[in-house]
C-alpha positions in Angstrom: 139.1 92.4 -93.3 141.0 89.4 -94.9 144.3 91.5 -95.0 144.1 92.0 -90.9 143.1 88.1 -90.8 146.0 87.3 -92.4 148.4 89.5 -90.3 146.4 88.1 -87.0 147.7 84.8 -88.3 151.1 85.7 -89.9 151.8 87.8 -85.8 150.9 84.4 -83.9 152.6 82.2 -86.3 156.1 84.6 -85.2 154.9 84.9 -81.9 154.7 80.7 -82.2 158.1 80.5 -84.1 159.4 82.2 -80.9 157.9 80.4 -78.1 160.8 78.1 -77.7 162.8 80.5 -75.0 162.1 82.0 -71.9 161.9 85.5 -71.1 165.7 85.9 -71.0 166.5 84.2 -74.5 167.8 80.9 -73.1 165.9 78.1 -74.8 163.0 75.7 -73.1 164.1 72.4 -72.4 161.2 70.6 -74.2 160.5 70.3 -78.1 159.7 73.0 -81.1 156.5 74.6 -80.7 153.2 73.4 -82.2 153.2 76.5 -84.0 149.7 76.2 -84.4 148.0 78.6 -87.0 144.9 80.7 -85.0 143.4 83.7 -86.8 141.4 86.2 -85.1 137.9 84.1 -85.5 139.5 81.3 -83.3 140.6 83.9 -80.4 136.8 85.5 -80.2 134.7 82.4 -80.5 131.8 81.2 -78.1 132.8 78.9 -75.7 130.5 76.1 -74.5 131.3 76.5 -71.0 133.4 79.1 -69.1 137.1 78.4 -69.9 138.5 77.2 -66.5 140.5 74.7 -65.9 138.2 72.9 -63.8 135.5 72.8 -66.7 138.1 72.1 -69.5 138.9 68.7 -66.9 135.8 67.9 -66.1 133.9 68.5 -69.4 136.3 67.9 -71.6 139.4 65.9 -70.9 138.1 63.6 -68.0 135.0 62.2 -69.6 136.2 62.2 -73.2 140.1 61.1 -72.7 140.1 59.2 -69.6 136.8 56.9 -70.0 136.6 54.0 -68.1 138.3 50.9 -69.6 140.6 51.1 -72.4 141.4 55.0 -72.8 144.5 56.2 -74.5 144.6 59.0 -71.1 143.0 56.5 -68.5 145.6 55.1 -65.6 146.6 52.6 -67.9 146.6 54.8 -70.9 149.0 57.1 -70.4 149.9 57.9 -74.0 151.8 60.6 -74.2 152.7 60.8 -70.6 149.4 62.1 -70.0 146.5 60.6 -67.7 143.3 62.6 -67.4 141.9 60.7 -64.1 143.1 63.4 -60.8 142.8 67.0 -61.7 145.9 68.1 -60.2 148.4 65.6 -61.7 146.6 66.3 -65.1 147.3 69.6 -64.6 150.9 69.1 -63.5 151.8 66.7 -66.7 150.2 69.0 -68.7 151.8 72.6 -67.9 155.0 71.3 -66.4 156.0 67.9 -66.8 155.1 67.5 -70.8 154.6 71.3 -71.3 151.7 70.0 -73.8 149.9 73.2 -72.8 152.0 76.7 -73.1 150.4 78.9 -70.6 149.4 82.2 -72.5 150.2 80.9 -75.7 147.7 78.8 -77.2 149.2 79.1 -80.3 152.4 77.4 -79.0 150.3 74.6 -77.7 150.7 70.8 -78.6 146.8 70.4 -77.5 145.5 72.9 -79.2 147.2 71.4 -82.1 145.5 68.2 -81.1 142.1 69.1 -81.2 142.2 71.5 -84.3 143.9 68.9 -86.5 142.0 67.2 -89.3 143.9 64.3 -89.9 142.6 61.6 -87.7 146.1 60.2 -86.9 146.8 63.7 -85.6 143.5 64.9 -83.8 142.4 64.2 -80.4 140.4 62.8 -79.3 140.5 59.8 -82.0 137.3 59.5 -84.3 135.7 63.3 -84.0 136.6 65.9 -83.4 135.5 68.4 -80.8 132.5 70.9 -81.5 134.0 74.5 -82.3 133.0 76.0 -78.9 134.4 73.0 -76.8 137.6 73.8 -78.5 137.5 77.9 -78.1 136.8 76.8 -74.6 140.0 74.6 -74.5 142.1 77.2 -76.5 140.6 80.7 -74.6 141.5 78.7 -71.2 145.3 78.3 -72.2 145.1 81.7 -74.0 143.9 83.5 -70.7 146.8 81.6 -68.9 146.1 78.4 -68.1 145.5 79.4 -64.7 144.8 76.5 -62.2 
């Protein structure tokens, strides 16, 4: 069992090396990949809530990166580039304008980076981290396409 871990992780980790080009070879115009390391436990976990991207927004990224007030996501946030207040431009920033999120390949994504990371400069959102099935939801909803 911890041999075909391993291999689950060592496959994504190439397959995460490699997400820097398109189909045809010629590289994406944005930065390295996340290359974020996901074993088989993270791809079959128990979501909180179905893994749309209407839930993910309004369960997730509205309500706990776009709060009103001071938000680092809020209108006048906009760290990163990225403000969680209208679905659809959230969705846009984060698929095509940033490419933060890597349709299909959750492993190659900057967010899924975010809110798996254990150093507090580094995770998202700031303070604590996400319960485990609020993240599989996050992470099956890019890995089943990101589909809008």
């Amino acid at each position: 069992m911890r041999k075909m871990a391993l291999s689950t992780v060592l496959s994504l980790t190439v397959l995460a090396w490699a997400c820097g080009a398109r189909e045809d070879g010629t590289p994406l115009p944005t930065r390295a990949c996340a290359d974020v390391a996901l074993d088989k436990a993270s791809l079959e976990c128990e979501p909180l809530y179905e893994p749309s991207y209407d839930n993910v927004f309004a369960i997730t990224l509205k309500p706990t990166c776009a709060k009103s007030g001071v938000s680092c996501h809020a209108s006048t946030g906009h760290q990163g580039g990225l403000a969680f207040e209208n679905a659809d431009e959230a969705y846009r920033q984060l698929l095509e304008s940033t490419q933060v999120v890597r349709a299909g390949d959750a492993a190659c994504s900057a967010l899924v980076g975010r809110i798996r990371a254990t150093d507090g400069k580094v995770r998202m959102p700031p303070g604590r981290s996400l319960v485990r099935s609020e993240q599989c939801a996050v992470l099956r909803w890019i890995q089943n396409g990101a589909k809008r």
